[in-house]
C-alpha positions as YAML, in Angstrom:
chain: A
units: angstrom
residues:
- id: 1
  name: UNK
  ca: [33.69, 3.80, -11.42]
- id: 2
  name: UNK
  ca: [35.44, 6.60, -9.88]
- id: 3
  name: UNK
  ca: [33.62, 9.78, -10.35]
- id: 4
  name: UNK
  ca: [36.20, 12.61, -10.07]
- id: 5
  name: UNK
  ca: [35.74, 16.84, -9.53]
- id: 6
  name: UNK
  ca: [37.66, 20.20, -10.44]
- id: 7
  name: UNK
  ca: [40.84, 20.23, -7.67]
- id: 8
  name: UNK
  ca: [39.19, 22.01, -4.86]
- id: 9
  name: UNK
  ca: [40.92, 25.28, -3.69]
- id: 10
  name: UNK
  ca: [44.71, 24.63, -2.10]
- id: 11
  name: UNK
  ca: [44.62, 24.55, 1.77]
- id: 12
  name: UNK
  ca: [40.72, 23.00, 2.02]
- id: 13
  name: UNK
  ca: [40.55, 20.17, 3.95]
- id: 14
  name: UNK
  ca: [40.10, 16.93, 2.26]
- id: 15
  name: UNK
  ca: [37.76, 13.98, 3.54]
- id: 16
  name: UNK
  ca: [37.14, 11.14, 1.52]
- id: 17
  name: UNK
  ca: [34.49, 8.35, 1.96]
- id: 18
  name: UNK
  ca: [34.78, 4.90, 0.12]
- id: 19
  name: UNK
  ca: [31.37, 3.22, -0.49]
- id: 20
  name: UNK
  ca: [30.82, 0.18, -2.22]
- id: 21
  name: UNK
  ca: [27.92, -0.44, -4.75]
- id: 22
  name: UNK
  ca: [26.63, -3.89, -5.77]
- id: 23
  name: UNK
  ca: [27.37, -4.13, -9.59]
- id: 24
  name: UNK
  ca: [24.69, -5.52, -12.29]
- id: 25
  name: UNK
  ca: [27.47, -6.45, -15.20]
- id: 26
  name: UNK
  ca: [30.13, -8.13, -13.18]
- id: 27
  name: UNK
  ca: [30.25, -10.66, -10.52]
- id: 28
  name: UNK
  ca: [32.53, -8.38, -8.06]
- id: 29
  name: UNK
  ca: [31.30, -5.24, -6.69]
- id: 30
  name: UNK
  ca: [32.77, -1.88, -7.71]
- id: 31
  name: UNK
  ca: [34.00, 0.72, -5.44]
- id: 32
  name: UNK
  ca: [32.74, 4.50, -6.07]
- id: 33
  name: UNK
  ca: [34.92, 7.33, -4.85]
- id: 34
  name: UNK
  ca: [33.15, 9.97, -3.27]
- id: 35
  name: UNK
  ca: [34.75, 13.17, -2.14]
- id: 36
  name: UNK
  ca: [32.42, 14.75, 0.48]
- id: 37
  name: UNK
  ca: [33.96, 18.66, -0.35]
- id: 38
  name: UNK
  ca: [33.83, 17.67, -4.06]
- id: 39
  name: UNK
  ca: [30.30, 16.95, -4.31]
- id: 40
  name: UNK
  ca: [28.84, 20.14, -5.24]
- id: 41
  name: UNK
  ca: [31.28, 20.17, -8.26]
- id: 42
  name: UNK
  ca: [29.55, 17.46, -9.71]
- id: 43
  name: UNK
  ca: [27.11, 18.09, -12.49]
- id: 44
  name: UNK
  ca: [23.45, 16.55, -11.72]
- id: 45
  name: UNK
  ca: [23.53, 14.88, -14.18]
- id: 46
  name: UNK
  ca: [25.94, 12.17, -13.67]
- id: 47
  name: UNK
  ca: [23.87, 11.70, -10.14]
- id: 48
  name: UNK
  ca: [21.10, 11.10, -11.87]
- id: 49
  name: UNK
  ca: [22.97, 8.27, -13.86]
- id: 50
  name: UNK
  ca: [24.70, 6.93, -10.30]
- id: 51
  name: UNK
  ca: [21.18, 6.76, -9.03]
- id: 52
  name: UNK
  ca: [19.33, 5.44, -11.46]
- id: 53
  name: UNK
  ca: [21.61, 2.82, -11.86]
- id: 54
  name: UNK
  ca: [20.96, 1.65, -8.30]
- id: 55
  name: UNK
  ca: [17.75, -0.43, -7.33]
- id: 56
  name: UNK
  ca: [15.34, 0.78, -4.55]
- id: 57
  name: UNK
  ca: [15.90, -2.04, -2.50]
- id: 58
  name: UNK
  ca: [19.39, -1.33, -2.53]
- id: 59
  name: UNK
  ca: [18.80, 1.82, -0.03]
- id: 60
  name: UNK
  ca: [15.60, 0.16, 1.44]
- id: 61
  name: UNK
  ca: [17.58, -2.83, 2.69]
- id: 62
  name: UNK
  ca: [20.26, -0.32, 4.52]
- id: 63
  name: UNK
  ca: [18.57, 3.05, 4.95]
- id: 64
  name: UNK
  ca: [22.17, 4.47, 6.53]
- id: 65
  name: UNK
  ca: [23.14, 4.35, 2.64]
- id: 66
  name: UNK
  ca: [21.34, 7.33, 1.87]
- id: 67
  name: UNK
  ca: [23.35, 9.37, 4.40]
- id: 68
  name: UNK
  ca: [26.65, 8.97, 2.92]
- id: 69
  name: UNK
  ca: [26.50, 12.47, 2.06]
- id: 70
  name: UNK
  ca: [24.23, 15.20, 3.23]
- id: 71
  name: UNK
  ca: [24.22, 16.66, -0.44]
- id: 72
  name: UNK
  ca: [23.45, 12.87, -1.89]
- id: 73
  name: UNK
  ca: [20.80, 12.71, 0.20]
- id: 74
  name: UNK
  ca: [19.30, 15.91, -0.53]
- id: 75
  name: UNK
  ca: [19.53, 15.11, -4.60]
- id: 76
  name: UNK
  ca: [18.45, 12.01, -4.28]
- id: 77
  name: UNK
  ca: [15.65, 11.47, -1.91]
- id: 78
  name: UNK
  ca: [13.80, 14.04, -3.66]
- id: 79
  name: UNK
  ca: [14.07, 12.73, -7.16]
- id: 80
  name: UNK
  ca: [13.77, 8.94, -6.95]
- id: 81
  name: UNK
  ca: [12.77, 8.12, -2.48]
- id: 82
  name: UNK
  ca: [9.96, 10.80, -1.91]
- id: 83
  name: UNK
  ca: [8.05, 6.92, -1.74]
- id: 84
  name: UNK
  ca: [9.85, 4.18, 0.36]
- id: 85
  name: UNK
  ca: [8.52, 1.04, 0.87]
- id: 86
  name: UNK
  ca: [8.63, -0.58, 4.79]
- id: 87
  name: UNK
  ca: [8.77, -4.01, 5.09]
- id: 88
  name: UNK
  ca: [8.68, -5.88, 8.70]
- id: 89
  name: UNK
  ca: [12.35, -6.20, 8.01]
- id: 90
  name: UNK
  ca: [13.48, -2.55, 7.67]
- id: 91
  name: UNK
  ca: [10.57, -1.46, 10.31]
- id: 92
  name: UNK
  ca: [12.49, -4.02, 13.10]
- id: 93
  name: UNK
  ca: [15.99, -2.02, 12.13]
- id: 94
  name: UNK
  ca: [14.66, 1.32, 12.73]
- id: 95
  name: UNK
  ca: [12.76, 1.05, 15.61]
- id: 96
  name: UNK
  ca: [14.92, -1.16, 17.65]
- id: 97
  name: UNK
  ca: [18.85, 0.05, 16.44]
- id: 98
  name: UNK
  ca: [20.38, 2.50, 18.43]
- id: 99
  name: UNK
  ca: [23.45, 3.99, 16.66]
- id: 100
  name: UNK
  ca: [24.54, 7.29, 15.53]
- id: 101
  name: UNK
  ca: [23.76, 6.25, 11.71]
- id: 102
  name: UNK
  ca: [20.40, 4.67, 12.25]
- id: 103
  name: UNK
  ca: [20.10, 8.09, 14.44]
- id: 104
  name: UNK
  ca: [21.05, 9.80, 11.66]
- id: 105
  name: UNK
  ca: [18.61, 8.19, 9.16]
- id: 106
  name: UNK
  ca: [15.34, 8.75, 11.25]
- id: 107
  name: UNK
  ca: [16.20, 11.82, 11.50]
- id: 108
  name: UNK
  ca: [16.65, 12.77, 7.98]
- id: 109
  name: UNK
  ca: [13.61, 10.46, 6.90]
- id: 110
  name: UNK
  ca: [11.77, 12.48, 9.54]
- id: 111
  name: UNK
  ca: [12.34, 15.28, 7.45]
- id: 112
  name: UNK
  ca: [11.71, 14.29, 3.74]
- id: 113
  name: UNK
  ca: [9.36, 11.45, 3.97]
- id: 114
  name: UNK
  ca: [6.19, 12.27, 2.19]
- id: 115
  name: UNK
  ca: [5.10, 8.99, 1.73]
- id: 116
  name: UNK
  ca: [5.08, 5.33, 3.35]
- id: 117
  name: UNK
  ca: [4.24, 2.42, 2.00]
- id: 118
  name: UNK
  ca: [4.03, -0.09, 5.39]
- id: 119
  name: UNK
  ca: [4.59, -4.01, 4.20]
- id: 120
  name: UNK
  ca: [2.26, -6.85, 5.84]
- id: 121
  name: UNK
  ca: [4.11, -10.02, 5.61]
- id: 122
  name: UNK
  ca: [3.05, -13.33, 5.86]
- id: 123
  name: UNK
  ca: [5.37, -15.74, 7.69]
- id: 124
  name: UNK
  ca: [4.57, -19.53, 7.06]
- id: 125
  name: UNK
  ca: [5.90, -22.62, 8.68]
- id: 126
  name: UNK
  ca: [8.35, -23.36, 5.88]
- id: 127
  name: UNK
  ca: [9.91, -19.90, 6.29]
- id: 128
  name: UNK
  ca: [13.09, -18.95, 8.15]
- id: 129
  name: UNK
  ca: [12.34, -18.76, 11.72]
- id: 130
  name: UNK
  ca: [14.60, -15.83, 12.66]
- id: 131
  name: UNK
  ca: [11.94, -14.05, 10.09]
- id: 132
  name: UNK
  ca: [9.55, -14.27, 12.54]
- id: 133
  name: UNK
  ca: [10.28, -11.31, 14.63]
- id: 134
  name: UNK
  ca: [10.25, -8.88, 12.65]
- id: 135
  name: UNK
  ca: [6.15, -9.01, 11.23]
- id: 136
  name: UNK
  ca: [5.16, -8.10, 15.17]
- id: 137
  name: UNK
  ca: [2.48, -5.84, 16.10]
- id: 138
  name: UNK
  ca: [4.36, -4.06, 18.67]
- id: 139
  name: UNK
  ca: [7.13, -2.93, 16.01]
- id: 140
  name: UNK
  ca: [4.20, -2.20, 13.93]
- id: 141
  name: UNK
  ca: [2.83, 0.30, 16.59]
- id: 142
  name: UNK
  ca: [6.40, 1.55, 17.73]
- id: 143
  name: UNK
  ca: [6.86, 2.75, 13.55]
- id: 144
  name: UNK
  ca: [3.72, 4.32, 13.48]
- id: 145
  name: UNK
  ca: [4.32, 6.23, 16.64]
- id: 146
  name: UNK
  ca: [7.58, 7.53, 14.72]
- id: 147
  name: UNK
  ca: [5.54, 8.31, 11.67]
- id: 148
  name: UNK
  ca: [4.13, 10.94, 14.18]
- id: 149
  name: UNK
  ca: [7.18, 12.32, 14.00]
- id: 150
  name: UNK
  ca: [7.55, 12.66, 10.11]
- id: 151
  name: UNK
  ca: [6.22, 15.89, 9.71]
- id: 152
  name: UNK
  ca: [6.11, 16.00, 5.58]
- id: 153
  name: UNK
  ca: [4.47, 12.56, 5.58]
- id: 154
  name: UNK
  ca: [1.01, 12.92, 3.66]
- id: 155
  name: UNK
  ca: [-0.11, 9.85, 2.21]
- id: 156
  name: UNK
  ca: [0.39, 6.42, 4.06]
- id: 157
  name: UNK
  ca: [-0.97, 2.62, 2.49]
- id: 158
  name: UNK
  ca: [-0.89, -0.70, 4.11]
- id: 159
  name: UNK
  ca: [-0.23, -3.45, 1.64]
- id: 160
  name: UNK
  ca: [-0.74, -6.99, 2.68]
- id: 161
  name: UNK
  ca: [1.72, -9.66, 0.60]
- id: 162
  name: UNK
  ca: [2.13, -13.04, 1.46]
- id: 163
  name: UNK
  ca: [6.06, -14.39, 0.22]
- id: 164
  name: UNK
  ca: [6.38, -11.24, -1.48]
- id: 165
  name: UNK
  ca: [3.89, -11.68, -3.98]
- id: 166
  name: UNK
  ca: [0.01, -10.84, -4.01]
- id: 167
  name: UNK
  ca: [-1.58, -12.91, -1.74]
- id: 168
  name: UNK
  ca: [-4.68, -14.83, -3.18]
- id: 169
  name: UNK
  ca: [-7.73, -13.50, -1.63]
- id: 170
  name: UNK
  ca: [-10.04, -16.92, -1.55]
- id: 171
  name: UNK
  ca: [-12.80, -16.25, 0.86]
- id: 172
  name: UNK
  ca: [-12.66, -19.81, 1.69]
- id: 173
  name: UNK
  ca: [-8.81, -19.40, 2.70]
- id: 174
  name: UNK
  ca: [-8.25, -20.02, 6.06]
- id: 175
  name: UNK
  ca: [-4.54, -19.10, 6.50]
- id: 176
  name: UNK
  ca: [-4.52, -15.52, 5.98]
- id: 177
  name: UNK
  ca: [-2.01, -12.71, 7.45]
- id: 178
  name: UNK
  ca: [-2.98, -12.45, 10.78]
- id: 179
  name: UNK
  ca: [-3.40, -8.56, 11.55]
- id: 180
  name: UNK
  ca: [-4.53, -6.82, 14.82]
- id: 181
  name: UNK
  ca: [-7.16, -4.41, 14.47]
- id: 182
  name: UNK
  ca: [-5.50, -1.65, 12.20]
- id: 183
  name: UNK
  ca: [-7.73, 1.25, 13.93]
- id: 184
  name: UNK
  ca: [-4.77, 2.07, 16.31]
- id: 185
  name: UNK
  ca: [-2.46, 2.89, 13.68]
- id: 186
  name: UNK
  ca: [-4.59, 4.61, 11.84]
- id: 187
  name: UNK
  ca: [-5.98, 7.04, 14.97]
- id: 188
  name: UNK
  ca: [-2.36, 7.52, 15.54]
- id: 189
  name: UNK
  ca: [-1.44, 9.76, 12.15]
- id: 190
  name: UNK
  ca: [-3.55, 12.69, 12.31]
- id: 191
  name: UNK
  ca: [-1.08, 14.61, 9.76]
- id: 192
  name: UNK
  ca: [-1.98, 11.92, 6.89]
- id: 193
  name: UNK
  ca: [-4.37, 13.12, 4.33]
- id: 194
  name: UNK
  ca: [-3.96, 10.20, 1.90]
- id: 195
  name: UNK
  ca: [-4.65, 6.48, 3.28]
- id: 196
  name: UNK
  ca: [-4.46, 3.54, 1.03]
- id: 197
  name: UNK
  ca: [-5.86, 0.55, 3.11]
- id: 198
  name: UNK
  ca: [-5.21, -2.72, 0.69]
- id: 199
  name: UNK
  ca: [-6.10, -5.73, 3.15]
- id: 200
  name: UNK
  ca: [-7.57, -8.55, 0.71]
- id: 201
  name: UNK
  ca: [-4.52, -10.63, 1.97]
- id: 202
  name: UNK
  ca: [-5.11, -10.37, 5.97]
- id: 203
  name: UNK
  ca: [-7.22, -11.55, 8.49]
- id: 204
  name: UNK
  ca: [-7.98, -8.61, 10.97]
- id: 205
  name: UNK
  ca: [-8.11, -10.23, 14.28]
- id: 206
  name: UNK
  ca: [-8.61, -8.57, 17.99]
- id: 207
  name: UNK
  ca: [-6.24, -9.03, 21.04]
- id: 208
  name: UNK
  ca: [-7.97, -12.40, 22.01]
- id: 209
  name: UNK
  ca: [-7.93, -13.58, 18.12]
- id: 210
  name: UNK
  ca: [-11.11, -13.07, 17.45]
- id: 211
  name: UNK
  ca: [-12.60, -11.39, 14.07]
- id: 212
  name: UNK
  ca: [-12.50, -7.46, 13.95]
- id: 213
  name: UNK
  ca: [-15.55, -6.03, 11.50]
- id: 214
  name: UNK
  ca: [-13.13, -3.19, 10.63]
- id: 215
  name: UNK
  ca: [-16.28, -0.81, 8.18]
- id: 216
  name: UNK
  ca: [-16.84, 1.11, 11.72]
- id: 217
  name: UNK
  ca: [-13.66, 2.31, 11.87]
- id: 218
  name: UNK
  ca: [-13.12, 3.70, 8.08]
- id: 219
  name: UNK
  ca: [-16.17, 5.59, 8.42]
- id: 220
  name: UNK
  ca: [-14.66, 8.27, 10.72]
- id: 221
  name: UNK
  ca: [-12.05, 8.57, 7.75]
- id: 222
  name: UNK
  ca: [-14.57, 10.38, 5.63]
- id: 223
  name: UNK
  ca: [-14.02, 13.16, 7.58]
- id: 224
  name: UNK
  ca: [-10.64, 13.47, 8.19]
- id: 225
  name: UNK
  ca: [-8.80, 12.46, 5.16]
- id: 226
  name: UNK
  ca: [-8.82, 14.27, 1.61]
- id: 227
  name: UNK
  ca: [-7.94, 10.65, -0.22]
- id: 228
  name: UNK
  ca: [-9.08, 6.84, 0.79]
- id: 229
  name: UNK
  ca: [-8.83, 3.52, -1.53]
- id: 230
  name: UNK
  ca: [-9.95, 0.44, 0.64]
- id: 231
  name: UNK
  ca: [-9.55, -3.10, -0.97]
- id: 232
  name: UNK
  ca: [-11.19, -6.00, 1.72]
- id: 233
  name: UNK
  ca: [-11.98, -8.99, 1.12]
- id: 234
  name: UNK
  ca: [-15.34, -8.15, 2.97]
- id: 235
  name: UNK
  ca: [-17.02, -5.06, 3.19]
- id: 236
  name: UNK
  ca: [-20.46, -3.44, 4.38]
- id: 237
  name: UNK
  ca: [-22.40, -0.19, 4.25]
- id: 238
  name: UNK
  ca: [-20.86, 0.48, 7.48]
- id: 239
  name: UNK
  ca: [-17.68, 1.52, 5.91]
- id: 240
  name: UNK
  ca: [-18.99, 4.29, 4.13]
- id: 241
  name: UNK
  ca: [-22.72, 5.41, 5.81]
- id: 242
  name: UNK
  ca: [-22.76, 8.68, 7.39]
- id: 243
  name: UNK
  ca: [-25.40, 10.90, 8.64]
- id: 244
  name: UNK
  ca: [-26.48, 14.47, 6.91]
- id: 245
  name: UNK
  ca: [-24.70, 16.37, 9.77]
- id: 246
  name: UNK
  ca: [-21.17, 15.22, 9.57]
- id: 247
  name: UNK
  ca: [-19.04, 17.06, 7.21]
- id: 248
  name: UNK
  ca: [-16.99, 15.28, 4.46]
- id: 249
  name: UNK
  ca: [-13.48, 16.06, 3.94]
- id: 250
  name: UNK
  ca: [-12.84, 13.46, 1.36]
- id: 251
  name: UNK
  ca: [-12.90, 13.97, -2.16]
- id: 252
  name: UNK
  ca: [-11.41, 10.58, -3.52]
- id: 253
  name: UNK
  ca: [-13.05, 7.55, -2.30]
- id: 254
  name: UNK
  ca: [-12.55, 4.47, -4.35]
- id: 255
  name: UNK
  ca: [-13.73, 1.03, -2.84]
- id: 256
  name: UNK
  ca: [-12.18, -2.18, -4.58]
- id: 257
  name: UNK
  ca: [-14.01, -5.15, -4.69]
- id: 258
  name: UNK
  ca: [-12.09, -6.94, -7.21]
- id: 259
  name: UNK
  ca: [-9.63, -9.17, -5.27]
- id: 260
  name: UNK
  ca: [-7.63, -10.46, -8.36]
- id: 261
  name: UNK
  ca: [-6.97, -13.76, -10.06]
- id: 262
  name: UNK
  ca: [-8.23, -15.84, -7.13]
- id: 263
  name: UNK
  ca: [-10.59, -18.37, -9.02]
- id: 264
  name: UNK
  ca: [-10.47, -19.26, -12.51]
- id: 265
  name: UNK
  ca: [-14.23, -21.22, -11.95]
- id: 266
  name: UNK
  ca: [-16.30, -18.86, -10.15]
- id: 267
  name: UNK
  ca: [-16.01, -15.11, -10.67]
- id: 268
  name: UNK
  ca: [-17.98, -14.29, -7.24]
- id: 269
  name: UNK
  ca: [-14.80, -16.00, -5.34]
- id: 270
  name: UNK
  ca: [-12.86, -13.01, -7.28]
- id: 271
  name: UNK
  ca: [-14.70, -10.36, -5.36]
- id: 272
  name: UNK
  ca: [-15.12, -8.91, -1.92]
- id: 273
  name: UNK
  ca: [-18.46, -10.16, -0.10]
- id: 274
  name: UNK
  ca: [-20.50, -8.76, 2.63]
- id: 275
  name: UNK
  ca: [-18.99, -8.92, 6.30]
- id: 276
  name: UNK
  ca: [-21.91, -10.47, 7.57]
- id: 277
  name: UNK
  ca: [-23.26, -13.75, 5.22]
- id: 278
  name: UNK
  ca: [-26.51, -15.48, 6.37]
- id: 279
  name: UNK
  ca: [-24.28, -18.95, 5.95]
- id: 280
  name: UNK
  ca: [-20.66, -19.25, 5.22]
- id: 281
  name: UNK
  ca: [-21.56, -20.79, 1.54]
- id: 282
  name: UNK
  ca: [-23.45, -17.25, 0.78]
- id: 283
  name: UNK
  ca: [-21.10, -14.77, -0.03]
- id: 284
  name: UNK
  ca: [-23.41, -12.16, -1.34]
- id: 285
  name: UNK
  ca: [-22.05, -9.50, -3.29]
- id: 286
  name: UNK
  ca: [-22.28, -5.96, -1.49]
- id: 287
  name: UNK
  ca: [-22.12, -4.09, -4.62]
- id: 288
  name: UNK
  ca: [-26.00, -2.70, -4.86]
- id: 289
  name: UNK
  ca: [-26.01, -1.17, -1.32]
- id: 290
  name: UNK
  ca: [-22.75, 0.47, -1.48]
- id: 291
  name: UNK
  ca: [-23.93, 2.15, -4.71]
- id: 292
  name: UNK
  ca: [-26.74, 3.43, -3.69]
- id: 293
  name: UNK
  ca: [-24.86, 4.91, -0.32]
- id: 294
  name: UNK
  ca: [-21.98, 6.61, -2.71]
- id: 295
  name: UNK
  ca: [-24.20, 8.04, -4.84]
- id: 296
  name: UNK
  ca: [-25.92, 10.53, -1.72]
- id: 297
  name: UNK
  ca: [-22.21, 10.89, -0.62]
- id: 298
  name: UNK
  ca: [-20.80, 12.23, -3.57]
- id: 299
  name: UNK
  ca: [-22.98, 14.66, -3.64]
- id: 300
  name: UNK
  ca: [-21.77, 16.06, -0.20]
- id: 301
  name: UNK
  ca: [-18.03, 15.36, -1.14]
- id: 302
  name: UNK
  ca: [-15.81, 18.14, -1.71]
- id: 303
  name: UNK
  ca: [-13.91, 18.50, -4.99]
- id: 304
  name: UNK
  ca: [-13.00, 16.33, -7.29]
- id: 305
  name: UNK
  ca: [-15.90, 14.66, -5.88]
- id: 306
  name: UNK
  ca: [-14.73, 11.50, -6.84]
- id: 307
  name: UNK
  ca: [-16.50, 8.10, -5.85]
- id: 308
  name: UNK
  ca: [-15.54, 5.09, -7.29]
- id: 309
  name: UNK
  ca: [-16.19, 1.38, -7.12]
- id: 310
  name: UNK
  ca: [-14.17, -0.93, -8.66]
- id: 311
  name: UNK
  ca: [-15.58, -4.50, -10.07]
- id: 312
  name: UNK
  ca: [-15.51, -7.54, -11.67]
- id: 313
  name: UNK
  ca: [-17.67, -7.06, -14.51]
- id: 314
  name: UNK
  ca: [-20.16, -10.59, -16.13]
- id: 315
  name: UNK
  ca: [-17.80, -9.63, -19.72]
- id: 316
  name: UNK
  ca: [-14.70, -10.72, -17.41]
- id: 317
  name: UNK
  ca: [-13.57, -6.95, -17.52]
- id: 318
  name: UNK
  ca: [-12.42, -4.63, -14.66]
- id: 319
  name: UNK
  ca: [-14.53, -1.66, -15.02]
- id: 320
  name: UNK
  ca: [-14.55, 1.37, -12.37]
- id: 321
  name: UNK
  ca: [-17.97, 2.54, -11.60]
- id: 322
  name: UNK
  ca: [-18.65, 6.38, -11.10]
- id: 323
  name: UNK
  ca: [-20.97, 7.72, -8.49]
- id: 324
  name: UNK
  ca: [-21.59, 10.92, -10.01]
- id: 325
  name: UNK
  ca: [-22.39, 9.77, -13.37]
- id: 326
  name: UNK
  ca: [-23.44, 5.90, -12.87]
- id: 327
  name: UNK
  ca: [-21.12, 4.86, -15.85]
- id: 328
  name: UNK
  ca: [-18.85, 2.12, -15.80]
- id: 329
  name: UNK
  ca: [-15.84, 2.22, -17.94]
- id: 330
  name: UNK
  ca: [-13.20, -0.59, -18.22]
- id: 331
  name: UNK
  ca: [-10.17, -0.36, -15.79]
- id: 332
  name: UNK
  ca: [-7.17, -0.92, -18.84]
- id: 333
  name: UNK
  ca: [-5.07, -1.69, -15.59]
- id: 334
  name: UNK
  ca: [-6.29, -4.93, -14.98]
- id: 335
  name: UNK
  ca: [-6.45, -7.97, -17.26]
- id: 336
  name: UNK
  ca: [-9.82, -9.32, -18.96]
- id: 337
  name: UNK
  ca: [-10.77, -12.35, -17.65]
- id: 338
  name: UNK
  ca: [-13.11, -15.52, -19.27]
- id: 339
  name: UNK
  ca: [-15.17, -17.90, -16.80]
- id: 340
  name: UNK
  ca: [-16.41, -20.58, -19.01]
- id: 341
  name: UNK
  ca: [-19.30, -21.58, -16.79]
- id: 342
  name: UNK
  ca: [-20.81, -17.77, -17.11]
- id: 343
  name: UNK
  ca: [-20.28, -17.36, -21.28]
- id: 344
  name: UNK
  ca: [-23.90, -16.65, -21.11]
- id: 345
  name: UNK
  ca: [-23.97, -13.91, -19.12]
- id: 346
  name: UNK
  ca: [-20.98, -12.18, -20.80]
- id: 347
  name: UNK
  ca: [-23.26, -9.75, -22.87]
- id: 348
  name: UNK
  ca: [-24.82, -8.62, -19.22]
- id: 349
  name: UNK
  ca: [-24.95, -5.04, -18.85]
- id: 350
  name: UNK
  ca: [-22.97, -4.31, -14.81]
- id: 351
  name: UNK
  ca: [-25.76, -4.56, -12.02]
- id: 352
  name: UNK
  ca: [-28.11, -6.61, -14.18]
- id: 353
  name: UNK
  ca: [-29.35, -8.94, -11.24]
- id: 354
  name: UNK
  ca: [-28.31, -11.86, -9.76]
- id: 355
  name: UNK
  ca: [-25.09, -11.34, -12.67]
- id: 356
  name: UNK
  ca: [-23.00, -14.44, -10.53]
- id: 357
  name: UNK
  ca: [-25.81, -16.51, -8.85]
- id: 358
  name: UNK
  ca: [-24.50, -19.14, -7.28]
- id: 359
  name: UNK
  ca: [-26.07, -22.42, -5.49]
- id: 360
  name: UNK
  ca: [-25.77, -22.78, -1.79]
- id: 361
  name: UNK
  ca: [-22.75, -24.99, -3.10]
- id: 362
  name: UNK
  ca: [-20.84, -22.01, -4.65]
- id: 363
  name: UNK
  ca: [-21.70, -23.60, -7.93]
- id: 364
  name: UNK
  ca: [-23.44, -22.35, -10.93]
...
């Protein structure tokens, strides 16, 4: 597809950059003609159809693409990249190339990025091995000290995926994503308003391996950011108890406790437990606590005031709870769900009592 302008003025210099787009009807790849003086005679509209033609991943896996043009950038970062997605791979590239176009892409991410999505990867033994380098902590910590950097960037979330897919959140799992304590990386962003902290798929672990009870460090969040979701696979009060004198900058605070389709037997293995069990066959739900702690905070929230839980519900239904109003209404987002053990228990209002009591076998 050659994409072609008014002649520009006689005597204007002409430069001329080939690049070369993966094509979606034909085998081959296509070349597209882009004249860098020509660009602004170009209606937006046929940008638009250039662009939307063209995948995410297809800038994510070479950020350098988006600089072909100052003016392409500038259309097109806006429109369809204000959100780019990080994974270990593309992290390793820009911290550790040193050229003039990775030089170039910081520096224009530095000024449009609004917001990051940062990619957890899990790396198993049947996986490449030259993949292993990339999921490190230290590049981890090197991108978030160039996030500092990225002075539109707002909203950050930390998404844990195992293979690329959602990673299966069984409490009794043992080979989760190892992760270092995230509190680092978070301390280090003090522009970001807007954290998104989904971890159900990682194991947070200290320098020395051992286990990190991460609820301290959100709860210095509440007063600092305007917007927090946290999804854990366990959670305390910890995470969200504060005292009368600290002031609350947060109005949106949703917790997650539904981890997805992890067990299709017991709907408690579905849901984020306490941090601290009495035994590691009592996963008690942390549900009633953190209820009663939202409800005194979202009185001292600023607008929109918005405290959410969201839950597995005994009818099989996602349902998001409201603090303000103690309603549950069914999250449409998330598919219903039928556990033939607990048909009884189906008609349960939420927060009945005891709505997935278990044996100290994890059986009903």
């Amino acid at each position: 597809m050659r994409l072609l302008s008014p002649r520009p003025p006689p005597g204007s210099p002409r430069f001329t950059t080939t690049y070369t787009a993966p094509s979606y009807t034909a085998p081959s790849p296509r070349a597209i003609v882009i004249r860098e003086h020509a660009l602004p005679y170009l209606p937006p509209e046929i940008w638009i159809m250039v662009l939307e033609a063209l995948p995410p991943s297809f800038f994510q896996q070479d950020l350098g693409r988006l600089t072909v043009s100052r003016r392409w950038y500038s259309l097109a970062f806006p429109a369809f990249f204000t959100r780019v997605e990080y994974t270990p791979r593309v992290i390793s590239r820009l911290v550790t190339r040193k050229s003039k176009i990775m030089d170039r892409s910081r520096a224009m991410l530095r000024k449009s990025q609004r917001v990051v999505n940062v990619v957890i990867e899990g790396i198993g033994p049947w996986c490449d091995p030259r993949d292993r380098c990339y999921d490190t902590a230290a590049n981890l910590r090197r991108f978030c000290l160039m996030l500092i950097e990225f002075k539109e960037l707002t909203t950050v979330c930390f998404t844990a995926r195992w293979a690329n897919k959602s990673w299966k959140a069984d409490p009794l799992q043992l080979d989760y994503l190892p992760l270092r304590t995230i509190e680092p990386y978070i301390s280090l962003l003090p522009q970001v308003k807007v954290l998104d902290l989904d971890l159900c798929g990682t194991s947070v672990t200290n320098e020395m391996g051992g286990p990190v009870h991460l609820c301290p460090y959100l709860r210095p969040l509440l007063c600092r950011l305007h917007s927090l979701r946290v999804r854990m696979r366990c959670i305390c009060l910890d995470a969200v108890c504060s005292t009368d004198e600290e002031p609350i900058s947060v109005g949106n605070l949703v917790l997650d406790l539904y981890l997805g389709q992890v067990s299709d037997v017991n709907p408690k293995l579905n849901s984020s437990m306490c941090c601290f069990a009495p035994n590691p066959w009592d996963w008690s739900s942390p549900i009633d606590e953190l209820r009663t702690e939202l409800q005194s905070l979202a009185t001292r929230m600023p607008w929109p005031q918005r405290a959410e839980i969201v839950h597995l519900a005994p009818s099989g239904h996602v349902h998001t709870w409201d603090a303000l109003t103690d309603t549950c209404v069914p999250n449409l987002t998330e598919d219903s769900r039928s556990f033939s053990m607990f048909k009884e228990l189906e008609c349960n209002a939420c927060f009945a009592g005891n709505d997935w009591h278990m044996s100290s076998h994890g059986t009903a």
